[in-house]
C-alpha positions in Angstrom: 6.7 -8.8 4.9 5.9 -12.0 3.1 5.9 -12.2 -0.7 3.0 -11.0 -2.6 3.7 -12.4 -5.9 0.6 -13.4 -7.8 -2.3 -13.7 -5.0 -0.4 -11.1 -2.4 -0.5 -12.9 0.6 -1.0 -10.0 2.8 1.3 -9.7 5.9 0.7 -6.8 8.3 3.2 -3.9 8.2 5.0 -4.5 11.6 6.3 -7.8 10.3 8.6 -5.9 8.5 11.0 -5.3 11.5 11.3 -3.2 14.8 9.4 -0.4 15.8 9.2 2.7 18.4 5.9 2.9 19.8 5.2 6.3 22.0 5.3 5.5 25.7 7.9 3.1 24.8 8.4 -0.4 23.7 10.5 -1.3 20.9 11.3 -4.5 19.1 14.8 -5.6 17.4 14.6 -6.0 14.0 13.7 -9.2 12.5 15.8 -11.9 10.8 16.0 -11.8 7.1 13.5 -14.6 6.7 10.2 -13.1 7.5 8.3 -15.5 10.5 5.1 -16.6 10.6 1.8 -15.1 12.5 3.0 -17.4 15.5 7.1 -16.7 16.0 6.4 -12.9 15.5 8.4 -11.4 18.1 7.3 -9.7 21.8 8.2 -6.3 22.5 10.6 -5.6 25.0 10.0 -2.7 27.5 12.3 0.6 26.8 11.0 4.1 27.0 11.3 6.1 23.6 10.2 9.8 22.9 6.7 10.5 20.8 7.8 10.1 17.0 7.4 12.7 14.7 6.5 12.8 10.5 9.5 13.9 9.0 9.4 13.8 5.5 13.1 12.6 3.7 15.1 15.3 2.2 16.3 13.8 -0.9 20.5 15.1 -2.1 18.1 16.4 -5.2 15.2 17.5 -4.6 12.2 15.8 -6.3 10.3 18.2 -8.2 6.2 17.4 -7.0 3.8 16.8 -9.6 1.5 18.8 -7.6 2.6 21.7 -9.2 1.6 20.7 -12.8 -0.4 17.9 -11.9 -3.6 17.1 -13.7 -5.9 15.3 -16.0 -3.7 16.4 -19.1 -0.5 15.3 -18.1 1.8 12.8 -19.0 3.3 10.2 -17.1 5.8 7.7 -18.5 4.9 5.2 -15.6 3.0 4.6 -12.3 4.1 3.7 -8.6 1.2 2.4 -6.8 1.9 1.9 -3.3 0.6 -1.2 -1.6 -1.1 -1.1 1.9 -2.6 -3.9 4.1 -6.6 -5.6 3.9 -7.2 -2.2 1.1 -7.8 -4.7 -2.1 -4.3 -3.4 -2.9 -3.8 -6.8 -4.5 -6.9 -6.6 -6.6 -5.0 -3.2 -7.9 -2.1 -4.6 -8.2 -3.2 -7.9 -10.5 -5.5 -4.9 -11.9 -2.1 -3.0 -13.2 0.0 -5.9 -14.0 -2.6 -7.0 -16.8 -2.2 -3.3 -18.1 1.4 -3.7 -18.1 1.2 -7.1 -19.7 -1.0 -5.3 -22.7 0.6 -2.2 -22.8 4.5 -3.3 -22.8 5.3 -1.7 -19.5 8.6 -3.1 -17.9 7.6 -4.0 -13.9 9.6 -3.2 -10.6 10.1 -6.5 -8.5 12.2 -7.7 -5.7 15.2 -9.8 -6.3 15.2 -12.6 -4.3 12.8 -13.8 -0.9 9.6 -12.1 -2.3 10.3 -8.2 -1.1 12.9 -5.9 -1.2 16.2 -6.1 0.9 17.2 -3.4 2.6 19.0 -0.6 0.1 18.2 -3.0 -2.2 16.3 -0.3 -4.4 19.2 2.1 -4.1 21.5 -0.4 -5.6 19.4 -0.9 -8.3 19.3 2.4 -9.5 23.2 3.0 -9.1 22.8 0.4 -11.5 21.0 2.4 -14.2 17.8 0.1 -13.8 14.4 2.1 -14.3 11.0 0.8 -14.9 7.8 1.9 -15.7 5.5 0.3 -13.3 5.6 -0.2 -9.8 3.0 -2.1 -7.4 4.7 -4.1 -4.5 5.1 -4.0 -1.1 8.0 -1.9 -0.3 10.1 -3.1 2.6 11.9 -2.9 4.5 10.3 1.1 5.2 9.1 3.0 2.0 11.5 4.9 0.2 9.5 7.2 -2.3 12.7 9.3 -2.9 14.4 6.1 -4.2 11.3 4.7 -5.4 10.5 8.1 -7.8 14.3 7.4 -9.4 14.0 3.8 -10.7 10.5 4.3 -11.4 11.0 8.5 -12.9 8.4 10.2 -14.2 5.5 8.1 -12.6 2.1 9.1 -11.0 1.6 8.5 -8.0 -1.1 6.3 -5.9 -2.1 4.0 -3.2 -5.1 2.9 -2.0 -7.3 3.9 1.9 -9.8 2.0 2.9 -12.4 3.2 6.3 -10.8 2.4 9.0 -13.6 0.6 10.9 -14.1 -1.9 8.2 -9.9 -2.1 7.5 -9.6 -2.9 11.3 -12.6 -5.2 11.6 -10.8 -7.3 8.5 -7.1 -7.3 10.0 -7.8 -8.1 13.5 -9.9 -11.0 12.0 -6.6 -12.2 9.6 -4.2 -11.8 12.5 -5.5 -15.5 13.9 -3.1 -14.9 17.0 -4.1 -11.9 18.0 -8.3 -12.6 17.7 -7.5 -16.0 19.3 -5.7 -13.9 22.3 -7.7 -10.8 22.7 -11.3 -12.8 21.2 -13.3 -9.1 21.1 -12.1 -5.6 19.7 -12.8 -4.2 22.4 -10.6 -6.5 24.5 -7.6 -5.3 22.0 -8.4 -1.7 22.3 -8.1 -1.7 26.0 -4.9 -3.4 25.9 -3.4 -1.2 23.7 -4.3 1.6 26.0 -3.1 0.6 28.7 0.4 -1.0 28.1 -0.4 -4.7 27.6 -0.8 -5.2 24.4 2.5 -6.1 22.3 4.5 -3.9 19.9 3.5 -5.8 16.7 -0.3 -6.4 17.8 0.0 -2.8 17.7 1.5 -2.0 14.4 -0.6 -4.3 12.9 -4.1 -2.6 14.0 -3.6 0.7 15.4 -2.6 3.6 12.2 -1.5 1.1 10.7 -1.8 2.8 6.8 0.3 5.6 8.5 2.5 3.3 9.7 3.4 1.4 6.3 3.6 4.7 4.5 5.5 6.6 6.6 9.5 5.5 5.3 10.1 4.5 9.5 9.9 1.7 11.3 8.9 4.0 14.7 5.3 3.0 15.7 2.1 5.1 15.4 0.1 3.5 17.7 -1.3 5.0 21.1 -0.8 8.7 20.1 -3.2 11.1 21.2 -5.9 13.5 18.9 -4.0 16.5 19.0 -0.6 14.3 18.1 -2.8 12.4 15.7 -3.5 15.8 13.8 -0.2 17.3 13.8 1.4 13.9 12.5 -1.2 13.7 9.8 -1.2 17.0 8.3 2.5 16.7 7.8 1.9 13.4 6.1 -0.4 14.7 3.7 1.4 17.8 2.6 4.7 15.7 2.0 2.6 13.7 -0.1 0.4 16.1 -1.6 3.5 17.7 -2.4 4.4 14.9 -4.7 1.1 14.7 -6.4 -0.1 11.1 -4.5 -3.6 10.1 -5.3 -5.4 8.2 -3.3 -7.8 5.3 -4.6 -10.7 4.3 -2.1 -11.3 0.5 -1.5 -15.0 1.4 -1.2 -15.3 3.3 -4.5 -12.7 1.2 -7.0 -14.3 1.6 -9.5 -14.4 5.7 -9.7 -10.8 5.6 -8.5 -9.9 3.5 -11.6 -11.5 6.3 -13.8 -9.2 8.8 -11.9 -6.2 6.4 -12.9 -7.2 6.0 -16.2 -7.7 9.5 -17.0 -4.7 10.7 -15.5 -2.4 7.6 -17.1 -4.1 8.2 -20.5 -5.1 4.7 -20.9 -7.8 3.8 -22.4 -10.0 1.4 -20.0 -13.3 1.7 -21.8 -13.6 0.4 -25.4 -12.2 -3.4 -24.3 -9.0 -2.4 -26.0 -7.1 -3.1 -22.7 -9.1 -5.9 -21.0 -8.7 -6.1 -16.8 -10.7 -7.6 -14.4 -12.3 -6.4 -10.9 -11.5 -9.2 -8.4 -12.9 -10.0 -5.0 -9.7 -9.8 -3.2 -9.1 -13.6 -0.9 -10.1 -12.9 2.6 -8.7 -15.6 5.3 -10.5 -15.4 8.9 -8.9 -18.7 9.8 -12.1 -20.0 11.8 -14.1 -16.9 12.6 -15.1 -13.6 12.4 -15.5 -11.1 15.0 -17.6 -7.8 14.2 -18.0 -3.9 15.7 -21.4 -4.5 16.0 -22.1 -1.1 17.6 -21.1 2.7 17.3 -19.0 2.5 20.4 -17.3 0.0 19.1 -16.2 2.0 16.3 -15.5 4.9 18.3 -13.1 2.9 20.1 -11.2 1.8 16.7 -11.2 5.6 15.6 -9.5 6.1 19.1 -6.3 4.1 18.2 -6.8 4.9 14.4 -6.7 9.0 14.2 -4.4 9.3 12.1 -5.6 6.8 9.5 -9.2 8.0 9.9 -7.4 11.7 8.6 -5.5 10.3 5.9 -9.2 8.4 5.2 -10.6 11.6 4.7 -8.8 13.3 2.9 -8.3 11.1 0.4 -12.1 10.8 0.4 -12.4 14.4 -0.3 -9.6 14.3 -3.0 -11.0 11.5 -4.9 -14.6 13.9 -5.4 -12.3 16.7 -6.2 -10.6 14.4 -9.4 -14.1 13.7 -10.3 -15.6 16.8 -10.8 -12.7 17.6 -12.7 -13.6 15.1 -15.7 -15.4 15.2 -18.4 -17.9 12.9 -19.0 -17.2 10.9 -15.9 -20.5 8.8 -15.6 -20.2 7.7 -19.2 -16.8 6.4 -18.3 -17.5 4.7 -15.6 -20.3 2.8 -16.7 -18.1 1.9 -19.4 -15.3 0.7 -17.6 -17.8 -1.3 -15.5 -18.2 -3.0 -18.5 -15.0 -3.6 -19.2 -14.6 -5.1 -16.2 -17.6 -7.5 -16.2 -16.6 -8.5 -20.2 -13.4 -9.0 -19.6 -11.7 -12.5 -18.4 -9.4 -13.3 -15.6 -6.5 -10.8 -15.6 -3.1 -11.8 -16.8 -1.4 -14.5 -15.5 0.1 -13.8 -11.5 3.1 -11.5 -11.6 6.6 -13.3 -10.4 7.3 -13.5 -6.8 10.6 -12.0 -8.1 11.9 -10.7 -10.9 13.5 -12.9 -13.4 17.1 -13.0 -14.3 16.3 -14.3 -17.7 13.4 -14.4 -19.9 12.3 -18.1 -21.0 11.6 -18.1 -24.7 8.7 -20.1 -24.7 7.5 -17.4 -22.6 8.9 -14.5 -23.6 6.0 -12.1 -23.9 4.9 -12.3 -20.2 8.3 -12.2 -18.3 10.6 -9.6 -20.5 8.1 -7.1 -18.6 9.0 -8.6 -15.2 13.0 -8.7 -16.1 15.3 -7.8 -13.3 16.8 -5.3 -15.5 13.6 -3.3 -16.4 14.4 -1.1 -19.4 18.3 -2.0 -19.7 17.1 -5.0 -21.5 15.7 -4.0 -25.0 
C-alpha cells in the first residue's frame, strides 16, 4: 500500500498484492514498489475454490484479552489497526499526539513507507517492542506477530457503514469511477465476471479483506457464505478482545479508548485534536442516491455490513458499561475543540537515529522502540 506517514495517503487494500477471488481470478503479486491508481495490475482468469476465514494458530498461543478484558484493566500499549476511507488517519494523528505527550515509543516501517514482508517477524527476533502501533500493515495483517512486538496492548480498529465507505472509495479510485461512471454500473460488473480483481478488492468487503491476514479475495460471495465467513471473523477477534471504533460516532469511541487505556482525555492535560480527514474525488462525485442503490452495495458488501454491526452493537455495550459517560464526552469534546493542531506528522519511517535538535519528537518514532533508553 502507499506510505501513510503524516497525512496517510490512503491506498485501497488490493494494492497490496495478489488476490483469490471466488469464481476465480487471481492476480500475481505486485513489485516491491507499490504502482500508482493507473499501472495497477488486471486480473488474469484461473479458477480458485471459495476462501474460507481461518484464523492463524500461533507456536504460542496468545492468551485473548476477552477473558479479562474491561474498563479496569491495564494495558502497557495499543495496536490500532488501520482500514481504508474509515478516518483511520484522523485516529491515527489522534494517537500519535498521545504518544508524543505520553512518552510512548511508536511501531513504523523501515524503509518504502510500509512494512516488507516478515519484516515484523524480524523485528521481534530482534528483541524490538513498542508501545503504540497505528499503521497500515502490509503486506497481509499479522496480529499474532503484531501482539509480540507490540505485547500487552488493546486492541482496536475502526468500521465505518458500508454504504457511505463505498460511496467514498469508488469516488477516490479515479480509474475505476472514470471506467464504470455509476455504482451501479460497478456492481453489475462485479456480478457477472467483468469487473477486475483489484476493482474488486478495493469496493466489495473490502474491511474483511484488509483484516483478514490473506491476500484471497472476498468479493462476490454469497449471503449464507457471507455469514459463515463473518462469524468466524468476529469470534477470532472477539477472542482477542478487538474493539471496534465507529467512524460515525468518534467521538464516543474515543471515550471507550480513553477509559479502557487509562488516559486521561478530559482535563486538557493530554491535548489532541479531531480532524476532518482529506477526501480526494479527483473531479467528481458520484452518489447512491436511492435505497436500491444501497441495496446493491450491501449485495457485494455482506460481510462488511456484519462486521458493521457488530461493532455497532459492541461500541453501545462499552458505553453502558461507564460511569459517567455523558460527562466525559462532553468533556472530551472540549478537549478536542480547545486543543491545537495535533503533533507534528509521524515519520514515513522509522528513524535510525534521533537528531538532537529534535530529540523529543523522534526518540518515540526510533527503529529500535524500547531497546533504545
Amino acid at each position: 500500500a502507499r506510505n501513510d506517514g503524516g497525512g496517510g495517503a490512503i491506498g485501497a487494500s488490493g494494492w497490496y498484492g495478489g488476490g483469490i477471488a471466488k469464481g476465480g481470478q487471481s492476480v500475481v503479486a505486485l513489485p516491491l514498489v507499490p504502482p500508482t491508481e493507473t499501472e495497477r495490475p488486471l486480473a488474469t482468469p484461473k479458477p480458485q475454490p471459495v476462501v474460507t476465514y481461518n484464523p492463524p494458530t500461533p507456536a504460542t498461543p496468545v492468551q485473548p484479552h476477552a477473558a479479562s478484558a474491561g474498563p479496569n484493566d491495564s494495558y502497557s500499549g495499543m495496536i490500532f489497526v488501520k482500514t481504508y476511507k474509515t478516518a483511520s488517519t484522523t485516529v491515527a494523528m489522534i494517537l500519535n499526539s498521545i504518544a508524543f505527550k505520553l512518552r510512548l515509543k511508536c511501531l513504523h516501517p523501515l524503509d518504502k513507507g510500509w512494512f516488507q514482508e516478515g519484516e515484523l517477524k524480524a523485528r521481534v527476533a530482534q528483541g524490538q517492542t513498542f508501545e503504540m502501533s497505528f499503521r497500515h500493515m502490509s503486506p497481509v495483517l499479522e496480529l499474532d506477530v503484531l501482539q509480540e512486538i507490540v505485547p500487552d496492548a488493546f486492541l482496536a480498529t475502526i468500521v465505518r457503514d458500508p454504504v457511505t465507505k463505498f460511496n467514498s472509495m469508488f469516488n477516490f479510485v479515479q480509474t475505476t469511477r472514470e471506467k464504470y461512471r455509476t455504482m451501479e454500473n460497478f456492481i453489475a460488473a462485479v456480478k457477472d465476471g467483468r469487473a477486475a480483481i483489484n476493482e474488486k478488492n478495493d469496493l466489495c468487503n473490502n474491511l474483511a479483506y484488509s483484516m483478514s491476514g490473506a491476500k484471497e479475495s472476498l468479493a462476490g460471495y454469497n449471503l449464507e457464505e457471507s455469514q459463515a465467513y463473518a462469524a468466524k471473523m468476529i469470534a477470532d477477534f472477539d477472542s482477542r478482545g478487538m474493539f471496534g471504533m465507529v467512524m460515525e460516532r468518534m467521538p464516543e469511541s474515543l471515550v471507550v479508548v480513553c477509559e479502557r487505556m487509562k488516559w486521561d482525555c478530559y482535563s486538557g492535560a493530554i491535548p489532541f485534536k479531531d480532524t476532518q480527514e482529506r477526501r480526494n474525488n479527483k473531479g467528481g462525485t458520484v452518489k447512491c442516491k436511492d435505497e436500491a442503490c444501497k441495496a446493491l452495495i450491501k449485495s457485494v458488501n455482506e460481510i462488511d455490513w456484519l462486521l458493521y454491526e457488530h461493532y455497532v452493537a459492541k461500541l453501545d455495550e462499552e458505553i453502558s458499561s461507564i460511569a459517567d459517560f455523558e460527562s466525559k464526552l462532553l468533556k472530551l469534546k472540549k478537549v478536542m475543540d480547545g486543543s491545537g493542531s495535533n503533533a507534528q506528522k509521524y515519520p514515513v519511517n522509522c528513524k535510525p537515529n534521533v537528531n538532537p535538535a529534535v530529540k523529543e519528537f523522534e526518540e518515540i518514532h526510533h527503529c529500535e522502540g524500547n531497546k533504545i533508553i
